[in-house]
C-alpha positions, 0 to 999 in steps of 0.5 A: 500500500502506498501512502499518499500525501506530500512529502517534505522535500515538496512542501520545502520547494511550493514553499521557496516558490510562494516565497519568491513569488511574494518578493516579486509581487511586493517589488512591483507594488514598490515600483508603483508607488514610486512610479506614482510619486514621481507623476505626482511631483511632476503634476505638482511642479507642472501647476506651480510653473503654469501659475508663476507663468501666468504672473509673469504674463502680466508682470514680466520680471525676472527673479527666483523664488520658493513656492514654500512647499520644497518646490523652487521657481526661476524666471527670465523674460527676453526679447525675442527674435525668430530670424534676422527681423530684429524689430519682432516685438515678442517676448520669450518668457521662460519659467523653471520649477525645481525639487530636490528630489534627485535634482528634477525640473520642469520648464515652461516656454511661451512667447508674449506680444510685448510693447516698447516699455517691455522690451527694454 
């Protein structure tokens, strides 16, 4: 008569199986998490940067500040010229939202139809 059951040497291997499956399941996990932080502070810098930006429509001035919550903004506004026309009246304003984090930025880039007084 044979016994029927498992012996242990199967009960070891199932076990180191279920074992590494779950380190691989939680290593994923992990990377989403990551991945999501990551989308988060670029969602957040990318809200920073479009208000800033639109400060800066009204009042282009240069200048470098911090929003208070880690996140840091720097802002530069230049005449602006696509060619060999030098009396384009455009002005290229350009501002970048930086973190700590591993050193990330984002930056934002428009052109402004600008008078005289703004373009000095």
């Amino acid at each position: 008569m044979r016994n029927s059951g498992f012996t242990l040497l199967e009960v070891i291997i199932a076990i180191a199986i279920m074992g590494i499956s779950v380190v691989l399941v939680m290593q994923l996990f992990s990377g989403g998490l990551r991945s999501g932080k990551t989308a988060a502070d670029y969602t957040m810098a990318v809200i920073h940067a479009r208000e800033k930006m639109e400060e800066m429509l009204t009042d282009p001035s240069v200048g470098t500040g911090d929003f208070g919550d880690g996140y840091r903004w720097q802002a530069e506004a230049a005449h602006y010229s696509p060619g060999e026309k030098e009396d384009s009246e455009l002005l290229k304003i350009t501002v970048k939202v930086s973190w700590p984090e591993k050193n990330r930025a984002v930056e934002l880039v428009t052109l402004k139809a600008a008078s005289k007084e703004e373009l000095r």
